[in-house]
N, C-alpha and C positions, 0 to 999 in steps of 0.2 A: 514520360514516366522515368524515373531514376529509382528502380530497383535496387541498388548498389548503397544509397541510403535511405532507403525505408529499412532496409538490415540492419546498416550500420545505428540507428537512431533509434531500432528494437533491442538493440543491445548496449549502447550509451548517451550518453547525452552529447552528440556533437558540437564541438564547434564550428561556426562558419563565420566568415567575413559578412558582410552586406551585398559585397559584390557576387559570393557564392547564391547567399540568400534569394537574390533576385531571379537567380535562372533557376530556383527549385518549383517543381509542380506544390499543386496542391496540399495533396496528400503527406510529401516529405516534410511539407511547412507545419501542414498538424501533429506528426510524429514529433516532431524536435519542441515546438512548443506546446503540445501536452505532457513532455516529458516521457513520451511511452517506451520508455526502458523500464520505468517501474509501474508500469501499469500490467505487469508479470504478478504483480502481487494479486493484483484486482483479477485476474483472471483466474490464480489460484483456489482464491475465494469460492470464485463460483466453480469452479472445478469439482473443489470439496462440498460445497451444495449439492452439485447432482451426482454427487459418489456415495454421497450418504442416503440419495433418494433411493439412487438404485440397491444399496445395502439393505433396504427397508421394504422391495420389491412395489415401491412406486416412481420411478422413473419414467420422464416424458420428457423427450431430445425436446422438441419444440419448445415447450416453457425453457427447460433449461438451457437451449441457446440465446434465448430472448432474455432470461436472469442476466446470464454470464455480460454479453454484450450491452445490456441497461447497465451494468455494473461499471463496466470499462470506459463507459461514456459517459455518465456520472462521475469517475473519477479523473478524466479527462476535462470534462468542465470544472470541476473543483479548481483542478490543477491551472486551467487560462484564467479563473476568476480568483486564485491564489495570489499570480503576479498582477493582473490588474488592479487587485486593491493595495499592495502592498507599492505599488508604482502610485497609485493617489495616495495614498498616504506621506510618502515621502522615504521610505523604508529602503527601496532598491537602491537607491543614490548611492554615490561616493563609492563606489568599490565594495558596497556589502556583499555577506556570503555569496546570495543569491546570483546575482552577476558575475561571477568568481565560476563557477563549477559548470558554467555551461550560459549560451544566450538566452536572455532573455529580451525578448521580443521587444518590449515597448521602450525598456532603457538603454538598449545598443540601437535603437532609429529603427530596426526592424522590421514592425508594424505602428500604425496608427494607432489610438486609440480605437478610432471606427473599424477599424480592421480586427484590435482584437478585439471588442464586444463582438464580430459578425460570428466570427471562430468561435468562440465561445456561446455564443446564443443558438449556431445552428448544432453545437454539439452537445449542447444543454436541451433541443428542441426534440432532438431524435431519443436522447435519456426518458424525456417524458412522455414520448411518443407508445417508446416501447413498455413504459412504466403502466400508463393510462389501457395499453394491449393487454397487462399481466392484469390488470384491476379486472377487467370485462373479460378473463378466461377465467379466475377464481372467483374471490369471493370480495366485499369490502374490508374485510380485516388487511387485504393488499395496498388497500391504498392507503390504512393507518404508516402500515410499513414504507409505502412512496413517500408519505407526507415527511418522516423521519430523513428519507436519504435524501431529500428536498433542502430539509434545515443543515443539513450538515454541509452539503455541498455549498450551500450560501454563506453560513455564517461560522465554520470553521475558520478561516482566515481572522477574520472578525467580527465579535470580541471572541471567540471560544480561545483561541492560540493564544490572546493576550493576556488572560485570567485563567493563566495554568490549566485550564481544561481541553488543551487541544491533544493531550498524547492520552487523554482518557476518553477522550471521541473516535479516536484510531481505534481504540481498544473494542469498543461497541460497535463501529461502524463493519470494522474487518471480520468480528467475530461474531457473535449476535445477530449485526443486522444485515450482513453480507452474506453468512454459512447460514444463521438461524432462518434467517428473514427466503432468503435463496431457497432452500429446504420449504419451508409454509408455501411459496411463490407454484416451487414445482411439484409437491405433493399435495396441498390443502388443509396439512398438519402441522400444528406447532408442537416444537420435541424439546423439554429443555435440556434432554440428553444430548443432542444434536450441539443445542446452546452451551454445554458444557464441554462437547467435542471440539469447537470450534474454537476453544480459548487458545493450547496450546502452539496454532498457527498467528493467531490474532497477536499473540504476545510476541511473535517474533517482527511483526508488522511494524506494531510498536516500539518497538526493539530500534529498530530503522529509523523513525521519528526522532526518539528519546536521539538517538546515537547524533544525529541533524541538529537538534537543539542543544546539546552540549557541546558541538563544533562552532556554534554560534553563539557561546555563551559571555563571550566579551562583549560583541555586536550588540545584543539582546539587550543586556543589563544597561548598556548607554543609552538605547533605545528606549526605556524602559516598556522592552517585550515583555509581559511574566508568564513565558515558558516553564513548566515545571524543573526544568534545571535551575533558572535561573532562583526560581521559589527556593528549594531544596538544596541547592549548592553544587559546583561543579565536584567536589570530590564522591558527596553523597550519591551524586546523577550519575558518577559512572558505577557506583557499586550496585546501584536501584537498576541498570543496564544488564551489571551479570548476574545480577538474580533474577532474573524477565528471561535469561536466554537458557537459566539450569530449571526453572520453573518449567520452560516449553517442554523437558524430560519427564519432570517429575508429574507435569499434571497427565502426559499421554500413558504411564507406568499406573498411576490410580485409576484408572481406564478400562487397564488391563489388569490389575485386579478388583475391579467391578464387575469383569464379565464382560464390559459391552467391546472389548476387545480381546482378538485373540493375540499368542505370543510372537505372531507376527509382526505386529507393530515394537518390538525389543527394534527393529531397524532402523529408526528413527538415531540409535545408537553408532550409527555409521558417521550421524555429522558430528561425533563429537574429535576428529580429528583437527576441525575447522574452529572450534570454540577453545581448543591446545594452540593453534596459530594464532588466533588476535587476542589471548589471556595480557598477553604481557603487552599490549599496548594500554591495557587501563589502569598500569599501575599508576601511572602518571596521568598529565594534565596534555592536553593536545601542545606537538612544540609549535613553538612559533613560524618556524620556516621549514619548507618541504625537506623531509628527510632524503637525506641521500638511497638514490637507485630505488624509491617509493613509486609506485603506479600512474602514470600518469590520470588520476584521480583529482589530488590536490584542489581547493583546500580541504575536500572532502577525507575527515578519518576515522573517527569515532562510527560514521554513518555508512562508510564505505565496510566496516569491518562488518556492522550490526546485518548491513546487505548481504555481505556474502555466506555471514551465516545463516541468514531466511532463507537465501536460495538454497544451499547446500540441506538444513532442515524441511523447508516443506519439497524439495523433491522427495527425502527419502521419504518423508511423511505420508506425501499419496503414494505412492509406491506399494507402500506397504500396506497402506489402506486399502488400494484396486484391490490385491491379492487378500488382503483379509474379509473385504465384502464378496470379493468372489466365493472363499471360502464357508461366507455364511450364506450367502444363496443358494450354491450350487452341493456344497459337501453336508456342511452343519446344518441340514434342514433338519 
């Protein structure tokens, strides 16, 4: 076991040599190639699922460790069947983004093909495992919802990414079908309050993708990827960005004057110190070469900025959510 990086690979995407590669267990070889630095979002998600069950006084740990963890593993096979297709296509080559910002497995010799299908098949097998658990504790309206996180997990890479619809699949996937669908899983109800609770972090999600695809927007367009940037235009793509990240404000404030929040959620107002720091990176176009004394990130910018404001927002987000569902269960009865 190497404790030391399954940390390090919960919180960025390492690099390793091959020779490194080889002496890592298991376990760190899944962290690094699922990406699970950003599988904090996927956990979010279901976070906010069972924050809202409990807000609603139907809350059940069980289902809701089983949501959370079908969710993580689902987006962890997305993620190996992400590079896999994009490695037969021909897309990872030459120095694209993707190879750039951290290993990927099949195009640095890493793994096999057969190696990564096995990674990806057994952590696709457990997703459905647990998915197939959630269908036989509720009802079938759950396996409508499996059958949804099913398509997405296969066919986001492709064609959905390639016909501008992949930062509109984020948007449903994180919000909708991760909060909404999480919430039906662990309570037995569908809320389309909940549904419309769910937007304000979902868009931050999105945020992160968008922010990806317009770092890749040269790549893309030679590619011809048609990533919604690349559709829309990069100058367009970063403005449609800061209105995605003032929107995550504005939609959680209608919220709170709807009633279904109290003014405890105004905290959410704590990240906007983080949205004053990366304002003035999108006045412009991504530069060409790593700015000086810049994060060791690189070529990640647009996405690394859209990241840090997710995390910085949906921390304050549940925060303020625990304390206001506290609020309503236990004070506001």
């Amino acid at each position: 076991m190497n404790i030391s990086m399954w940390r390090k690979a919960l919180q960025v995407i390492p690099h390793v040599s091959k020779e490194e590669w080889q002496k890592l267990d298991v376990i760190s070889k899944w962290l690094i190639s699922t990406r699970a630095a950003v599988l904090i979002m996927t956990f979010l998600s279901g976070a906010f699922a069972g924050i809202f069950a409990f807000r609603d006084g139907k809350f059940d740990l069980l289902k809701w460790v089983l949501v959370t963890l079908g969710l993580i593993f689902s987006h962890a096979t997305n993620n190996l069947l992400n590079d896999y297709t994009d490695y037969n296509r021909g897309v990872d080559q030459d120095n694209y983004y993707r190879s750039q910002y951290g290993p990927q497995p099949l195009v640095h010799g890493l793994f096999t093909k057969k190696q990564h299908l096995t990674y990806a098949g057994v952590t696709g097998a457990i997703a459905l495992i647990i998915g197939i658990i959630l269908v036989l504790m509720t009802n079938w309206w759950t396996l409508l919802l499996l059958a949804l996180g099913v398509f997405f997990v296969l066919f986001y890479t492709w064609p959905l990414k390639y016909i501008a619809l992949g930062e509109i699949s984020v948007l449903l996937v994180w919000g909708p079908l991760m909060i909404g669908g999480g919430y039906f899983a662990i309570t037995g109800v569908w809320s389309w309050t909940v549904v419309l609770a769910s937007l304000p972090y979902a868009l931050g999600v999105t945020g992160v993708i968008f922010g990806k695809h317009i770092d890749k927007y040269e790549m893309d367009k030679k590619l011809n990827i048609h990533t919604l940037p690349v559709v829309i235009g990069e100058k367009t793509a970063r403005i449609t960005l800061l209105v995605m990240l003032i929107l995550q404000y504005a939609l959680t404030f209608v919220l709170v004057i709807m009633g279904y929040y109290t003014l405890v959620m105004v905290a959410v107002l704590l990240a906007i110190p983080t949205i004053r720091k990366i304002w003035p990176m999108f006045k412009a176009p991504k530069p060409e070469e790593k700015p000086a004394d810049y994060p060791d990130v690189w070529p990640n910018y647009f996405v690394a900025a859209a990241f840090i404001h997710n995390r910085s927002f949906g921390i304050w987000f549940m925060l303020a959510l625990i304390i206001d569902s506290v609020l309503k269960v236990y004070v506001l009865k």
